[in-house]
C-alpha positions in Angstrom: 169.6 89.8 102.3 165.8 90.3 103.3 164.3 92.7 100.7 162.3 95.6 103.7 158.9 96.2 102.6 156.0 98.3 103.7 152.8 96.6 105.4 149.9 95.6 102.5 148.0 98.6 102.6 150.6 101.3 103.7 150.0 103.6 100.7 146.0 104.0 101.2 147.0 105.0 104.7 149.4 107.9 103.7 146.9 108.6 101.3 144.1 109.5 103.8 147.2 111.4 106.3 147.9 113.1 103.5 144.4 114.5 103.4 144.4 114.8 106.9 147.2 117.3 106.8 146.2 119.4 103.5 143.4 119.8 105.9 145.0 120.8 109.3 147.2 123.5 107.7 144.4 125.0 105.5 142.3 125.5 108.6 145.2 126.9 110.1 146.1 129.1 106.8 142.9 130.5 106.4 143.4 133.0 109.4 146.0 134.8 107.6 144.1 134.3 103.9 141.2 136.4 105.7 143.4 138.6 107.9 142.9 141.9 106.0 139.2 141.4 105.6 138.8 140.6 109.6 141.1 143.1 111.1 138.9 146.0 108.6 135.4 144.4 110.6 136.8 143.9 113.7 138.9 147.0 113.9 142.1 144.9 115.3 145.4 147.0 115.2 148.7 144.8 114.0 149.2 143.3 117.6 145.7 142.7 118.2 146.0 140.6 115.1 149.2 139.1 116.5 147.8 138.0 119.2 144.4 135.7 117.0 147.5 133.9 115.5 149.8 133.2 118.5 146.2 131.7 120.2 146.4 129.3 118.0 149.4 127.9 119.9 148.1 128.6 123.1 146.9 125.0 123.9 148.9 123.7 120.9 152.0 122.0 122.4 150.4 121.0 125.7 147.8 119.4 124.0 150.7 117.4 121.4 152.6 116.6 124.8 149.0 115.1 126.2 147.8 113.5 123.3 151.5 112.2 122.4 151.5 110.2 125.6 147.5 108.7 125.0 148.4 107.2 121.6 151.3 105.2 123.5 148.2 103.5 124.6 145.8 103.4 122.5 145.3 102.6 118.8 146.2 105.8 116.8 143.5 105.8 114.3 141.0 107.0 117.1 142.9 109.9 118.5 143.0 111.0 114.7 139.3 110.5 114.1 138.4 112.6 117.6 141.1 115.2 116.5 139.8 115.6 113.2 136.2 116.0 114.4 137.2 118.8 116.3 139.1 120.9 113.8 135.5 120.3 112.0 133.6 121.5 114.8 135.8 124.5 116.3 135.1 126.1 112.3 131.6 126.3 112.5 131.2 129.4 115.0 133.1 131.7 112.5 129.9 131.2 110.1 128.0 133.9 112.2 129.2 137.1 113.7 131.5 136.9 116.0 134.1 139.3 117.7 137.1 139.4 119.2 136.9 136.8 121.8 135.2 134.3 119.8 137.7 134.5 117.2 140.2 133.9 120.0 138.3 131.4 121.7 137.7 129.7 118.2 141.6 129.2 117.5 142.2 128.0 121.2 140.2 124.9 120.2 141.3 124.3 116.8 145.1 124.4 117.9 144.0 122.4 121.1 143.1 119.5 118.2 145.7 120.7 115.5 148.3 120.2 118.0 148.7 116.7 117.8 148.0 115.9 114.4 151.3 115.4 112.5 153.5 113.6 115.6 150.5 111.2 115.7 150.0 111.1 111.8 153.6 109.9 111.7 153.0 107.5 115.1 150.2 105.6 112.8 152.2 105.7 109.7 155.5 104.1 111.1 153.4 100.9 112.3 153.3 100.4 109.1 156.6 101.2 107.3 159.7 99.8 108.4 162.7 102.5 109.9 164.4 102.4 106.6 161.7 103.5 104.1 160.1 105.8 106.4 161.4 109.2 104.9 159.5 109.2 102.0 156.1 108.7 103.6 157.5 111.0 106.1 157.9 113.6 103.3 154.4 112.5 101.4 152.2 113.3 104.5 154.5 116.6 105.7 153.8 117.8 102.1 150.0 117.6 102.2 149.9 120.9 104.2 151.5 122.7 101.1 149.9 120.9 98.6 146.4 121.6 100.4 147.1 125.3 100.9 148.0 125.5 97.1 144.8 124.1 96.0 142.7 125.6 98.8 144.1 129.2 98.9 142.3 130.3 95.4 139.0 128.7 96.0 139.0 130.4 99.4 139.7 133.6 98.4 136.8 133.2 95.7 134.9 132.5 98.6 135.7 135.3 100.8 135.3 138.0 98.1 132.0 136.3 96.7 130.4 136.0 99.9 132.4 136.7 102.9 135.5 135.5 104.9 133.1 133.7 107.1 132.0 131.3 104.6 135.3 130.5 103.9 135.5 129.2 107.6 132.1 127.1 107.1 133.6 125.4 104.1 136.8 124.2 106.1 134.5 122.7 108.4 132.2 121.0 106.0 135.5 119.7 104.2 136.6 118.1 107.9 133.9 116.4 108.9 133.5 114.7 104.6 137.4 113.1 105.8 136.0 111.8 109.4 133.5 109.8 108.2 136.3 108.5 105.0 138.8 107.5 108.0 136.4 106.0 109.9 135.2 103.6 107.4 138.8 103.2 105.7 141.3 104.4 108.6 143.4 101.1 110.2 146.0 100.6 112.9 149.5 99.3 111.1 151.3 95.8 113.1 155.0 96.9 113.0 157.1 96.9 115.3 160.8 97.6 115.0 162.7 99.4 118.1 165.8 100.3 118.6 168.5 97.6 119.0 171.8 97.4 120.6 174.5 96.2 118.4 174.0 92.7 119.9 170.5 93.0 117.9 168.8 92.3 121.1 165.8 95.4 121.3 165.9 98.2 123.9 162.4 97.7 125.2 162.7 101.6 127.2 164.5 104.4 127.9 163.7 106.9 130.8 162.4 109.6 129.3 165.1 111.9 131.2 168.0 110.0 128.9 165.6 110.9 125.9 164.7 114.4 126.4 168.6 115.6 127.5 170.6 114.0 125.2 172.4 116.3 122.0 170.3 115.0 119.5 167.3 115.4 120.7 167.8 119.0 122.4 169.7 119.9 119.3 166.5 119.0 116.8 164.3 120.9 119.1 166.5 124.1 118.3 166.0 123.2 114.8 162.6 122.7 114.8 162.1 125.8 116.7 164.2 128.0 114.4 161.7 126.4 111.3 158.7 126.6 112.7 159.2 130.4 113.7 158.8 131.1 109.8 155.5 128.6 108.9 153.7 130.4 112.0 154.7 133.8 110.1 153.7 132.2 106.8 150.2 131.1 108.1 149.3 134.4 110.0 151.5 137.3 108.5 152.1 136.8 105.1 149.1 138.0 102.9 148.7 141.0 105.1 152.0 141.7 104.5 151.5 141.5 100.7 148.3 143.8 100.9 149.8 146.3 104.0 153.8 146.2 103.0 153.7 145.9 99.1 150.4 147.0 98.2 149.0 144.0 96.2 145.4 143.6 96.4 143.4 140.4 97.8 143.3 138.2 94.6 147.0 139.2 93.5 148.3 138.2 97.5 146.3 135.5 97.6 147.6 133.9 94.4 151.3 135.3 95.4 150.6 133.3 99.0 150.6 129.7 96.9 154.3 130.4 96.5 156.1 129.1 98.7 153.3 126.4 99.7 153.7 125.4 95.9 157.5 125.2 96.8 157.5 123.1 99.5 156.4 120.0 97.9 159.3 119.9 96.2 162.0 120.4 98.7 160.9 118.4 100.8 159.8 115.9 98.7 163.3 115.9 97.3 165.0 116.1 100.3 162.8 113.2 101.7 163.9 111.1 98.6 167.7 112.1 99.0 167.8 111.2 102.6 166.4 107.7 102.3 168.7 107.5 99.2 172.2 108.2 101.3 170.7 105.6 103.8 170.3 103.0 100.7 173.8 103.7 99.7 175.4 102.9 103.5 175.6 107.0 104.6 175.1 107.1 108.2 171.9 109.1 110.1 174.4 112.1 111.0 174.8 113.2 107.6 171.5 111.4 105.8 169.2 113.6 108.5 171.4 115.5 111.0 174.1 117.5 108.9 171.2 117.8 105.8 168.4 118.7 108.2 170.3 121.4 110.1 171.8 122.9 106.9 168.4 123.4 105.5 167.4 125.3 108.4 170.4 127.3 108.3 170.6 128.2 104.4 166.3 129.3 105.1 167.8 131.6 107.8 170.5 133.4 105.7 167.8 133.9 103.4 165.3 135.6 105.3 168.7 137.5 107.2 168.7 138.7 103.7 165.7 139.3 102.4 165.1 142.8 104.2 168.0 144.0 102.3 166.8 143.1 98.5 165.8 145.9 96.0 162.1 145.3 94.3 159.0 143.6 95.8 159.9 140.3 93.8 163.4 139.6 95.3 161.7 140.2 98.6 159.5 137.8 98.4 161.9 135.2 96.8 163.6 135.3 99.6 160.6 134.7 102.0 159.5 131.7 99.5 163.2 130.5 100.1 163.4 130.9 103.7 160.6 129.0 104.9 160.4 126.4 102.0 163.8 124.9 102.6 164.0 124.5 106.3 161.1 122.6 106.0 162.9 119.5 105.5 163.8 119.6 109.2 160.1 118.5 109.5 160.6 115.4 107.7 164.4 114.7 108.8 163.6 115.6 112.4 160.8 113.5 112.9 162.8 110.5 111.4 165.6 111.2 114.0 163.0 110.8 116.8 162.0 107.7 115.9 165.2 105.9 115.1 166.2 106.8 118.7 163.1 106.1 120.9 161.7 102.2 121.5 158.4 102.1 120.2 156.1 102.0 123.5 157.6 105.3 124.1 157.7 107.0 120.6 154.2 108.4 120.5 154.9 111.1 123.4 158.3 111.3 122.0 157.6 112.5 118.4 154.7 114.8 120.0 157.3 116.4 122.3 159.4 116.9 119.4 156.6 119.0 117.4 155.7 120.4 120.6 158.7 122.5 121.2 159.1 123.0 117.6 155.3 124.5 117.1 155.8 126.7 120.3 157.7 129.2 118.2 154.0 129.7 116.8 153.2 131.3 120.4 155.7 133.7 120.2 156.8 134.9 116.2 152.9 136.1 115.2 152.8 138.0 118.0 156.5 139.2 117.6 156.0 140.1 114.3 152.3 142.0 115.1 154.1 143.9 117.8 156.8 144.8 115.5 154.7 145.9 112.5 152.2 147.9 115.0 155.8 150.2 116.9 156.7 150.8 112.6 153.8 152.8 112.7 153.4 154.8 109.4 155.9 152.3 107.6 154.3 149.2 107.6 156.8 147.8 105.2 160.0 148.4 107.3 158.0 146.8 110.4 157.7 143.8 108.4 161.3 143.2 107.0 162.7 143.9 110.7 160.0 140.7 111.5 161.1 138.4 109.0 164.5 139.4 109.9 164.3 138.3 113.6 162.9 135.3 112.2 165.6 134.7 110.0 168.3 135.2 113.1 166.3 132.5 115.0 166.5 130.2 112.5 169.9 130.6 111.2 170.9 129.5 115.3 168.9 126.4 115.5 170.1 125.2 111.8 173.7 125.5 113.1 173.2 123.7 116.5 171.4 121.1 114.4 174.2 121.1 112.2 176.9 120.2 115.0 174.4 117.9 117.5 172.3 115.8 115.4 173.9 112.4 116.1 171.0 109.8 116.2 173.6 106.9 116.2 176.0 108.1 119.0 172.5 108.4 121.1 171.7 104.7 120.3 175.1 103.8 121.4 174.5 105.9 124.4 171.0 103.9 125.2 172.2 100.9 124.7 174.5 101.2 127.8 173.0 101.5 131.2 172.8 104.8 132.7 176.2 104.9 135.0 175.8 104.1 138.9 175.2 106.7 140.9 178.4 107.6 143.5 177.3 107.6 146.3 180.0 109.5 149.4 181.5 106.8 151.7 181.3 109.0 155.6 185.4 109.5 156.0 186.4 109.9 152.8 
């Protein structure tokens, strides 16, 4: 038997993606970080606020769709370096004062080039690990967003209450352009190439994108996607004003409490990344390895945030939040995997950014759910927020348990590697 290794060089390429995403979600974190300190100068009510953070995800998917479909063409290491460039840039006008617009205009752009980054992070990474030892890479990248926020989240808020929350912004742009100019001297395009294959081993070069799109699995993973993601937008935007409005911590203690569940997530889904590629190892098929697993996760971080609103003490409460966006976050490493199992390789690019598109569009709607929520609770801030995370937690708990049932990766190979039945067409008479 063949032993399946990684191309020579893989591991300095996660490395730098790894980077690349402790960076995207610490630009993207930084909003909520600074949220009290901007809504007191800018005089922005709850839904005012809502709204900065759902503009993030304004251009956000349409730009991963866009983007997704590019790198089927071209070499993925340039679409990172141009994306990258921009995160860098779109910082840089928070250094000065700014109002409500700008701020709005400012996380337009930076979603515009955040929205592609992990679909095509994963697009470069799988040219150069083979389908069966892509989990754990998988997992390493997803991870650097938690790690990143866990390192960056108290040297920011050392920054914002020694000088001011618009340094803090300066520094993430500084920080972006330092890891262009490392990728562009050290960033290279991978050389495999393994698609899907019919159980004659001969390769299914395409699949019309209709077969892709509608099919269980792939519907089923955008529910799941969707239900996780509703919770990470709420974790970016909502949840150190929540600390500081609905518990009553101050700056320093929310900001050290806001590492928690961003300190949690390496684990889990580090774990889970490991335990997935494990069951594959030991002959367990996809639709338990990532489907049942994935969907589960989301499901179980759903029941927990169901739940949190009900828990006595501030520490229980925020257990459960740490819970129910920390686990469902394997659906980000599991779900991705799924994608590119089923999809042939010229079309796996816009695949995988259609996937995180519909996943991250939750982003447009649960900050401004939640700021709309908080601002009709009025004089009990506290109760606005547990009725937030508990809509969240509804959300999720539905697209664990479709992903649950309709996650079947191999069934859809199967499926693709028959041709699409003939279309019937009425005989005059009959």
């Amino acid at each position: 038997m063949t032993k399946v290794e990684p191309q020579k060089g893989a591991w300095l390429i996660v490395t730098l993606l790894f980077f690349f995403m402790l960076i995207n979600f610490v630009d993207k974190a930084v909003i909520g970080l600074a949220g009290v300190p901007i809504m007191k100068e800018l005089e922005l009510t709850p839904k005012e606020f809502g709204l900065v953070n759902s503009s993030f995800f304004f251009l956000f998917s349409i730009s991963a769709v866009i983007t997704g479909f590019i790198v089927n063409r071209i070499q993925a290491r340039w679409a990172l370096l141009i994306m990258a460039l921009i995160w860098a840039l779109a910082q840089f006008p928070m250094v000065g004062t700014v109002g409500l617009g700008t701020l709005i205009a400012s996380r337009v752009v930076l979603g515009a080039g955040e929205g592609p980054a992990y679909p095509v992070a994963l697009h470069a990474t799988y040219k150069w690990f083979p389908n069966e030892l892509r989990t754990l890479p998988t997992a390493v990248i997803a991870q650097g967003a938690a790690i990143g926020v866990v390192i960056a989240v108290p040297l920011l808020d050392w920054v914002i209450e020694k000088f001011s929350w618009h340094a803090a912004f300066g520094v993430l742009g500084v920080v972006g352009l330092v890891w262009v100019v490392a990728w562009h001297f050290l960033g290279k395009e991978g050389s495999i190439v393994v698609t899907v294959a019919r159980d004659s081993g001969q390769a299914i070069e395409r699949v019309p994108y209709r077969r892709l799109l509608l099919n269980g699995t792939v519907l089923s993973g955008f529910a799941a996607g969707f239900g996780a993601y509703w919770g990470l937008s709420l974790l970016v935007g909502w949840f150190t004003p929540y600390l500081i409005k609905g518990l009553g911590y101050s700056q320093k203690e929310a900001s050290w409490i806001t590492v928690l569940p961003w300190a949690t997530g390496p684990f889990v889904v580090i774990f889970a990344g490991w335990f997935s590629q494990h069951l594959l190892a030991r002959g367990v098929g996809t639709r338990l390895a990532r489907g049942v697993f994935g969907g589960a996760a989301v499901a179980l971080g759903g029941v927990c945030l169901i739940l949190m609103r009900y828990m006595p003490g501030d520490a229980l409460k925020i257990a459960m939040i740490v819970a129910g966006i920390a686990i469902p976050s394997v659906i980000y490493v599991v779900g991705h995997a799924i994608v590119s199992e089923i999809t042939p390789v010229p079309q796996r690019g816009a695949m995988l950014a259609i996937n995180n598109a519909v996943a991250t569009s939750a982003g447009l709607i649960g900050p401004y759910v939640m700021g709309s929520v908080v601002q009709a609770a009025g004089l009990s801030p506290a109760d606005g927020y547990g009725r937030g995370f508990f809509i969240c937690g509804l959300v999720a708990l539905a697209g664990g348990l479709i992903g649950m049932f309709f996650l079947r990766p191999e069934s859809e190979i199967a499926h693709f590697a028959l041709p699409p039945a003939p279309r019937q067409v009425p005989v005059p008479g009959e």
